[in-house]
C-alpha positions as CSV (number, residue, x, y, z in Angstrom):
1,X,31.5,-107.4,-57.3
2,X,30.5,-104.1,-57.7
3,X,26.7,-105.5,-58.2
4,X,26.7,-107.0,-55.5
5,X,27.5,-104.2,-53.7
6,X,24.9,-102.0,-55.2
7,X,22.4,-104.6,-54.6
8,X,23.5,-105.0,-50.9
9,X,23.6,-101.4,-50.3
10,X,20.5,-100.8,-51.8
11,X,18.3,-102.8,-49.4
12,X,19.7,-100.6,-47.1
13,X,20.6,-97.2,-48.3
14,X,22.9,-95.6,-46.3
15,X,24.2,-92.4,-47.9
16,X,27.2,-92.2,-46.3
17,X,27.8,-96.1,-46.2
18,X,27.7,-96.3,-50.5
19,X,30.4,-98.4,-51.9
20,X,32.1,-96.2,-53.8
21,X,35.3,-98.2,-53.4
22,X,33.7,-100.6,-55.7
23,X,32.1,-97.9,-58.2
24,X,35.4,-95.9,-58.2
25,X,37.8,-99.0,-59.1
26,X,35.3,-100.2,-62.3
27,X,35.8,-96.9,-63.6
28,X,39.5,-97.2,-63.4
29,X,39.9,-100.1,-64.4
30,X,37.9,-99.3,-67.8
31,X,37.4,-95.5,-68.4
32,X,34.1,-94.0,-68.0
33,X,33.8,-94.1,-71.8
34,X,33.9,-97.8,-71.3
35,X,31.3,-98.4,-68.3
36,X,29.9,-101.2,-68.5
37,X,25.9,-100.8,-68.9
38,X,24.7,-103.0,-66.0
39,X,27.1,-100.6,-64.0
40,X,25.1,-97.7,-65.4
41,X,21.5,-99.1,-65.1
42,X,22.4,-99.6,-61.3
43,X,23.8,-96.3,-60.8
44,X,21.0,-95.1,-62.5
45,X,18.4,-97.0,-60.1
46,X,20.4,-95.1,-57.2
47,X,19.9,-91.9,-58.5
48,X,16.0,-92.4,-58.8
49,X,15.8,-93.8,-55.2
50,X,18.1,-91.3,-53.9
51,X,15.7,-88.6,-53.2
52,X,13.7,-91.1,-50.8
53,X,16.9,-91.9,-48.7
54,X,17.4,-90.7,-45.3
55,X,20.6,-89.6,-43.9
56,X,22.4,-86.4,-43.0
57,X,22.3,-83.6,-45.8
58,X,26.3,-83.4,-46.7
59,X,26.5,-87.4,-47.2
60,X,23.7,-87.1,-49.4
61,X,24.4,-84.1,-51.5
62,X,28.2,-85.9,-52.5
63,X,26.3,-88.7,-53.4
64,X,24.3,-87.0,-55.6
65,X,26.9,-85.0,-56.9
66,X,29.1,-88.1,-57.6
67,X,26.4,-89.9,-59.7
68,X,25.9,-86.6,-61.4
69,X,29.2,-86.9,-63.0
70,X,29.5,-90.7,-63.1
71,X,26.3,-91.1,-65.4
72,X,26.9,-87.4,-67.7
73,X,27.6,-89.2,-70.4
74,X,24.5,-91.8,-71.0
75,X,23.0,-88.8,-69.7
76,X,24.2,-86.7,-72.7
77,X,25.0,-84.2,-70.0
78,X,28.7,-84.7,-70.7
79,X,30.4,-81.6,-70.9
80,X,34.3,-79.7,-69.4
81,X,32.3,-79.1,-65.4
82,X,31.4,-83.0,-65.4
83,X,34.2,-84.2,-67.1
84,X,36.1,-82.5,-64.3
85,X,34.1,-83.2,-61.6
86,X,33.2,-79.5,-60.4
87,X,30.4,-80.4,-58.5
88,X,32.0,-83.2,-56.5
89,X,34.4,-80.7,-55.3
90,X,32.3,-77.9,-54.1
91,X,34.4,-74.9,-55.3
92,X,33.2,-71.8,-54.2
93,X,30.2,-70.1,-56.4
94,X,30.3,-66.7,-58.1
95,X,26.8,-66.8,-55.8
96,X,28.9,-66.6,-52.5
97,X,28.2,-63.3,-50.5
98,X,31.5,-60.9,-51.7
99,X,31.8,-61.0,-48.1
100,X,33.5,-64.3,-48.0
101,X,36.4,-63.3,-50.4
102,X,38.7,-63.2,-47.6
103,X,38.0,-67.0,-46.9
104,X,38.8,-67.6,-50.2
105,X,41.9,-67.8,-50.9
106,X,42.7,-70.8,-47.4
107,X,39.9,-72.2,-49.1
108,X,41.5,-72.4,-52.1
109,X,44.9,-73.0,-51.2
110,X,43.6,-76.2,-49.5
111,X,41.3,-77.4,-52.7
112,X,45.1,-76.9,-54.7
113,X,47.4,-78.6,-52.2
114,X,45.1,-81.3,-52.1
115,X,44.8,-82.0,-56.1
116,X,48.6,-81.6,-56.9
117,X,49.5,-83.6,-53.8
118,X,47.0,-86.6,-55.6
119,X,48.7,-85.9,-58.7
120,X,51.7,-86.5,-56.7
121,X,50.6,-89.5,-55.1
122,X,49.5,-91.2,-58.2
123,X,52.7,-90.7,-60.1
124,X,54.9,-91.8,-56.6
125,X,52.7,-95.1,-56.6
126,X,53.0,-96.4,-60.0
127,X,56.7,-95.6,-59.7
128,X,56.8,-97.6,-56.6
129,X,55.0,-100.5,-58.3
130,X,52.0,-100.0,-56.1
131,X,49.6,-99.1,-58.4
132,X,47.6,-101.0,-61.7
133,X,44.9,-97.7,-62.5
134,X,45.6,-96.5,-65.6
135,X,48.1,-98.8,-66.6
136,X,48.4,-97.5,-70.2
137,X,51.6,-95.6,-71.5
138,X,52.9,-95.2,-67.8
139,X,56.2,-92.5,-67.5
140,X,59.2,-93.6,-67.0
141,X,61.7,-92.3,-63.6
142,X,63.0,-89.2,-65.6
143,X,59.7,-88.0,-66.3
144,X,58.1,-88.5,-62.8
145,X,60.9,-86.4,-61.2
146,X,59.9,-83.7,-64.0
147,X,56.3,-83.9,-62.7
148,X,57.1,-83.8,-58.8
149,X,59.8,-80.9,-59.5
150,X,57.0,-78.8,-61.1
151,X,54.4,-80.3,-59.4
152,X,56.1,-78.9,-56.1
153,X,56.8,-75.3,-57.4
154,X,53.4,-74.8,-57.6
155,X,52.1,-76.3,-54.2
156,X,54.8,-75.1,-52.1
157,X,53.3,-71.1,-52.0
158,X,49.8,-72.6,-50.5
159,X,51.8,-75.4,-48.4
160,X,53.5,-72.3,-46.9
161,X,50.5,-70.3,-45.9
162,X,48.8,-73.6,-44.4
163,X,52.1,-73.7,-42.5
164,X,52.9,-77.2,-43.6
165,X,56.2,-76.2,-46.1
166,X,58.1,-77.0,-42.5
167,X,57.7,-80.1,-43.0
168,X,59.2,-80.3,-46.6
169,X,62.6,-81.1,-45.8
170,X,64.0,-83.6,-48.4
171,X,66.5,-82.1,-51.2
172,X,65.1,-84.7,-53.6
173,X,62.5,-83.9,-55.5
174,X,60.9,-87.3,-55.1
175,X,61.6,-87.3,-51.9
176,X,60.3,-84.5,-51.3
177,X,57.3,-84.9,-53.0
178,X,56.7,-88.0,-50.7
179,X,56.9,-85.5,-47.9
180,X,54.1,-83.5,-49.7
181,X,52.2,-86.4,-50.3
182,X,52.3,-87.3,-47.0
183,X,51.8,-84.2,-45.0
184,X,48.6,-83.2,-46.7
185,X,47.0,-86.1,-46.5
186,X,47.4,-85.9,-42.5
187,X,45.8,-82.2,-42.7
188,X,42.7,-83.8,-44.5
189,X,39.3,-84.3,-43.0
190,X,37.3,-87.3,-43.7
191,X,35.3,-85.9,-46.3
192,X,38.0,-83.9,-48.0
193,X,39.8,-87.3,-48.6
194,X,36.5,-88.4,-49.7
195,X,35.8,-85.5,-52.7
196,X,39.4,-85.7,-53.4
197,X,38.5,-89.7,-54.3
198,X,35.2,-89.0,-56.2
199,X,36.5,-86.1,-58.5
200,X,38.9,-88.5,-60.7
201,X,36.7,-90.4,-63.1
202,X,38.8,-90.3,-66.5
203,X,37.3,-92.0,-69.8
204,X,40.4,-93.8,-70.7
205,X,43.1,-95.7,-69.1
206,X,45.5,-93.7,-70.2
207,X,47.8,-92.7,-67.3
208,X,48.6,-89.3,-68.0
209,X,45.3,-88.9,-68.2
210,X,45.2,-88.6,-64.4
211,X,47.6,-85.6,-64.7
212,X,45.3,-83.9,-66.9
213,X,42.7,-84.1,-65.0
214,X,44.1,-82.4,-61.4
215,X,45.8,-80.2,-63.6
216,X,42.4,-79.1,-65.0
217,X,41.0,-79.0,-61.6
218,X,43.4,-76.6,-59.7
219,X,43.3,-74.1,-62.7
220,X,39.7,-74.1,-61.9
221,X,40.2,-73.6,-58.4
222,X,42.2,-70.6,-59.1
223,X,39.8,-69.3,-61.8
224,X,37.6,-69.4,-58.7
225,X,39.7,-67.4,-56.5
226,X,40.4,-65.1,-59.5
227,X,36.5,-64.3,-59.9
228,X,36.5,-64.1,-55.9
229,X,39.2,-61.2,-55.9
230,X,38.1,-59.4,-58.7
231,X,34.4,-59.5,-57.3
232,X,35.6,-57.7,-54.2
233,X,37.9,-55.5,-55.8
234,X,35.0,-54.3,-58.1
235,X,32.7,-53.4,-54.8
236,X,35.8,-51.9,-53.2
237,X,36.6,-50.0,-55.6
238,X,32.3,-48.9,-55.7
239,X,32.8,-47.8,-52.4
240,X,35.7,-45.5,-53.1
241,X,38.1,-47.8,-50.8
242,X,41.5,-47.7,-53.8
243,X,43.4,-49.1,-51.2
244,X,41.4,-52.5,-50.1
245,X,40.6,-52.5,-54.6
246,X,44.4,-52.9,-54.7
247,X,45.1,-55.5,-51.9
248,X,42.4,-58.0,-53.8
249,X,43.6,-57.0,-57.8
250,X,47.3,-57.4,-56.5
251,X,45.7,-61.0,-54.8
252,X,44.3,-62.0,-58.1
253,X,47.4,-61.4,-59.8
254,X,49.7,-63.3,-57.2
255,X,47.2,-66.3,-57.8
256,X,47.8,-66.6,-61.2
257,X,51.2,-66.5,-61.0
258,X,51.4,-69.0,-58.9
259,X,49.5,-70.9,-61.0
260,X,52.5,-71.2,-64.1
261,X,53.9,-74.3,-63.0
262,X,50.9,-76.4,-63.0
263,X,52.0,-75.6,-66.9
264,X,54.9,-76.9,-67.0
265,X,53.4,-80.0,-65.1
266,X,51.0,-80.7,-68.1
267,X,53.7,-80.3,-70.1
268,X,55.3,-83.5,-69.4
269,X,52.4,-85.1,-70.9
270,X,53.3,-87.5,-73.3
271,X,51.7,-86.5,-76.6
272,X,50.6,-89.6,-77.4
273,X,48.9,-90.8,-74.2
274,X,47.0,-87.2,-74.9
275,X,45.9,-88.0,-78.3
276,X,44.8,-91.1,-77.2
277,X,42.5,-90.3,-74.5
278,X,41.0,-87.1,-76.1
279,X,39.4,-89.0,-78.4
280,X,37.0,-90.2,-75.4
281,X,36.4,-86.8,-74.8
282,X,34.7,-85.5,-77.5
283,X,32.1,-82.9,-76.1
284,X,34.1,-81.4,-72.8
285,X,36.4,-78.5,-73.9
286,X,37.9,-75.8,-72.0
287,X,35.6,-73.3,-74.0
288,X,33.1,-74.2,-71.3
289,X,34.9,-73.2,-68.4
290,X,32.4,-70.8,-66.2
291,X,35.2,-70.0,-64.1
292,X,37.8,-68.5,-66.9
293,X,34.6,-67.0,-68.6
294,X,33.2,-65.2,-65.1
295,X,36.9,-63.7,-64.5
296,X,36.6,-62.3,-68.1
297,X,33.4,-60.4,-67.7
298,X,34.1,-59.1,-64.4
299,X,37.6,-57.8,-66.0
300,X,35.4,-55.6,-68.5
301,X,32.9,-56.6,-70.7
302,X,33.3,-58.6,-73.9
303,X,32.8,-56.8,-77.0
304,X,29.7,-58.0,-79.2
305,X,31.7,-60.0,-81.4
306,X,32.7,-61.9,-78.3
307,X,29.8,-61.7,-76.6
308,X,27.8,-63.7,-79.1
309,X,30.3,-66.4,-79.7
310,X,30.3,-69.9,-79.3
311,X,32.8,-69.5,-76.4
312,X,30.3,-67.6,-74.2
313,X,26.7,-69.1,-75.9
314,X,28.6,-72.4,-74.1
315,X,28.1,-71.1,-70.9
316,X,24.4,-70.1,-70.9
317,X,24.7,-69.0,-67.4
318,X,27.6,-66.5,-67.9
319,X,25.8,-65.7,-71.1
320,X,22.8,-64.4,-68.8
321,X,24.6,-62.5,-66.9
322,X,25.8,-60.3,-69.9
323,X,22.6,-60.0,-71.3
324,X,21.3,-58.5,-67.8
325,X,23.9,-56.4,-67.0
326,X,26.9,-56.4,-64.6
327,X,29.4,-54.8,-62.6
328,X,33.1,-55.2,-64.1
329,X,36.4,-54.0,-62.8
330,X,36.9,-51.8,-65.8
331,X,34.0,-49.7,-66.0
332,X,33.5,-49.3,-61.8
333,X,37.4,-47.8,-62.2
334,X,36.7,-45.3,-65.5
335,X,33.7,-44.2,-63.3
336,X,35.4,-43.6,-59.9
337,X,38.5,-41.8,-62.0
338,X,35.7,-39.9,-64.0
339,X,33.8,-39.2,-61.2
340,X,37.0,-37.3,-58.9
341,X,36.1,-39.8,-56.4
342,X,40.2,-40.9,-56.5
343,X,42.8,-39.0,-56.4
344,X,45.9,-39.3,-58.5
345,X,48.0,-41.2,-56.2
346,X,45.0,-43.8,-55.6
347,X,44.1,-44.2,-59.3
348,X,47.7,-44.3,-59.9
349,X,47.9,-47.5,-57.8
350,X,44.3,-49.1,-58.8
351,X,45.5,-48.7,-62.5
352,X,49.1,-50.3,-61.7
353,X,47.7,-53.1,-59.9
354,X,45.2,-53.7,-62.8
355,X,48.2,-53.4,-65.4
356,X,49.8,-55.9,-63.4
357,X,46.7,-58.7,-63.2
358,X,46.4,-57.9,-67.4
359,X,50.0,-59.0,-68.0
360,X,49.5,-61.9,-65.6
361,X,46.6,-63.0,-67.2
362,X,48.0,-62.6,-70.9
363,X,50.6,-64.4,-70.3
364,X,48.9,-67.0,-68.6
365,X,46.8,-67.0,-72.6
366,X,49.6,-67.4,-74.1
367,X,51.3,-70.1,-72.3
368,X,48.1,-71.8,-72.9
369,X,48.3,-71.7,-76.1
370,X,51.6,-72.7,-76.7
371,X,51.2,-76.0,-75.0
372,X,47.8,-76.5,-77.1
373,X,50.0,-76.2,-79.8
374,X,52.6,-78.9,-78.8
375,X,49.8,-81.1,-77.8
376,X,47.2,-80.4,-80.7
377,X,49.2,-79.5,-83.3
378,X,46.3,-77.8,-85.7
379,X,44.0,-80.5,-84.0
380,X,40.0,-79.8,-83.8
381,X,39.2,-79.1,-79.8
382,X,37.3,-81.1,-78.3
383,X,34.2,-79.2,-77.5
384,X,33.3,-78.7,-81.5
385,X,35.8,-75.5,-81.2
386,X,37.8,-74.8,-83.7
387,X,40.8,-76.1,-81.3
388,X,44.6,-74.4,-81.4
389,X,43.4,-71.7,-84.3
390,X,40.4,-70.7,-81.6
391,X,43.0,-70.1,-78.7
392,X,45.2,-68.1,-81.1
393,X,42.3,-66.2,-82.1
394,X,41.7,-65.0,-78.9
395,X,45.0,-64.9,-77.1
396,X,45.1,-61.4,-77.1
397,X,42.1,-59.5,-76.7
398,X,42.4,-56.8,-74.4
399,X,41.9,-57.7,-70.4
400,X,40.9,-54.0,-69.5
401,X,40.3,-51.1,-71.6
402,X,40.7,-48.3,-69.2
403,X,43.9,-49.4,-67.3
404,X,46.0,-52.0,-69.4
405,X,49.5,-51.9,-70.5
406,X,49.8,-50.3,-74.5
407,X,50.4,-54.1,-75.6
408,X,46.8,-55.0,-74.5
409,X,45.1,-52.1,-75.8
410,X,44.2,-52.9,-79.5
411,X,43.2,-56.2,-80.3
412,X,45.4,-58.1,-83.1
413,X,44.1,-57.5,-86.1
414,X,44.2,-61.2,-88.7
């Protein structure tokens, strides 16, 4: 079906009238790993005619971007940004004027409702019996209503500030995650439901695997919003403007709290279903996130050690921005402080909100690594990392040096 459909289409291509339907469901049904190679070859034959098709720039670029991450891995482009499907969702880019920070959080908060409320969706339909993708090792009741309960904890703070939590009114939390379901698909344009579709290509049929995936994909998002805050803050903070350097920090911080439960969602993976689908996955990691790594330079910057290690040579572009310099949170506040340009009250306050976002974001560390743990057990990861040992090994290196709680001050010595 699916070449005939490519075949059809491509006698008249029509960016915005590509049958992604068709592509979409062959990848379900086997797991990218699993693609078969006449499916590739046309995809492939797409992609070379694609720059000669007419149609209206945003229908083309998602087409390009989706066949960018459908065909990473006969590429050997395969790596954590394609295996999540960054591009297809158009997160905002540590390249976006500082300017737009303010935008970023609705921005964001709409990305993350829509991504747990798909989550959502797919658990509610195979529950209902409405669903055959990713038939393999499928939850049972118990464990759905563990997913929606969390699941909702951490949509229902963005929900709120789209004033659409109004409309959650259920004491279930099935129930209401139906509502949740429901109501943010309503609030979606035509080509949000669209990337929302295209950005869920997992290699196996595993059905937690799904999970995984959004999880992934809204701790990205807020990685996003972190690096968005912190930029501001940083040229706030340049400017001698404590007070506005506090509102985006304290922002930064609320963020990643918010973020815990999606935890405790990928918690209720079954172990497993995890093992089994990892092993399609060899060569996409975590270590390659350029979100988590940007929010870490613009916290301070890495000592050498760090610097030069396989976590940040695996990000070439974050990577380049060390070697060339950068502003960071931590150096633009020793210098203000040094520099008289606060006054105690103000420093007081840019140093507590800073505190504040490095307890946040160690805790996030080690939450992480605890559920590694569970999952991995003393596992390899899956980017050639060291796996579980690597997180440990990094969990606590110091956020800030200049304004940080006593805890975060000295890294463990092993």
């Amino acid at each position: 079906m699916f070449t005939a459909e490519l075949a059809s289409w491509a006698r008249e291509p029509d960016p915005g009238r590509f049958p992604y339907d068709a592509v979409v469901r062959e990848y379900h049904r086997v797991g990218k790993h699993f693609v078969p190679a006449e499916l590739l070859q046309e995809l492939t034959r797409v992609r070379d005619m694609l720059p000669a098709v007419h149609g209206p720039w945003p229908e083309i670029r998602a087409l390009a971007s989706f066949l960018d991450t459908a065909l990473d891995k006969p590429d050997g482009r395969y790596d954590y940004p394609t295996y999540l499907a960054l591009p297809v969702l158009e997160l905002p880019s540590a390249d976006d004027p500082v300017s737009t920070a303010p935008f970023a959080r609705p921005r964001c908060d709409r990305l993350i409702a829509q991504l747990v409320a798909d989550a959502l969706d797919f658990e509610l339909a195979a529950l209902d019996g409405l669903s055959v993708r990713l038939p393999e090792m499928r939850p049972g009741e118990d464990l759905v209503v563990k997913r929606c309960k969390h699941g909702l904890r951490a949509v229902l703070p963005a929900l709120g500030r789209m004033a659409l939590d109004r409309g959650v009114t259920a004491t279930g939390h099935i129930d209401r995650a139906r509502q949740v379901r429901t109501l943010v698909r309503a609030d979606m344009s035509v080509a949000e439901r669209r990337a929302v579709q295209l950005s869920v290509l997992p290699v196996y049929v595993s059905h937690d695997e799904y999970l995984f995936l959004r999880v992934l994909q809204s701790f990205e998002t807020t990685f996003v919003l972190l690096a968005m805050d912190l930029r501001a803050a940083i040229e706030a903070l340049a400017g001698r403007r404590a007070e506005e350097a506090v509102h985006f920090i304290r922002g930064a911080e609320d963020a990643l709290r918010e973020s815990a439960p999606l935890f405790s969602m990928l918690a209720t993976m079954q172990i497993g279903s995890f093992r089994t689908f990892r092993e399609f996955t060899e060569g996409a990691s975590a270590i390659q996130s350029r979100g988590y790594k940007l929010v870490e330079v613009l916290c301070r910057t890495p000592d050498k050690e760090r610097a030069e290690s396989p976590a940040f040579h695996s990000v070439p572009e974050i990577h380049a921005r060390l070697a060339g310099g950068h502003s960071n949170l931590d150096d633009t506040y020793r210098e203000a402080r040094e520099s008289g340009a606060l006054d105690a009250e103000a420093a007081a306050a840019v140093e507590s909100a800073m505190t504040g976002f490095a307890q946040a974001l160690q805790r996030w560390r080690g939450t992480h690594y605890r559920l590694a743990v569970r999952m991995l057990g003393e596992a390899t990861g899956t980017g050639y990392t060291e796996g579980t040992p690597y997180l440990d090994s990094v969990r606590d290196i110091p956020v800030f040096h200049h304004a940080a709680p006593a805890a975060d001050r000295t890294v463990r010595t092993r």
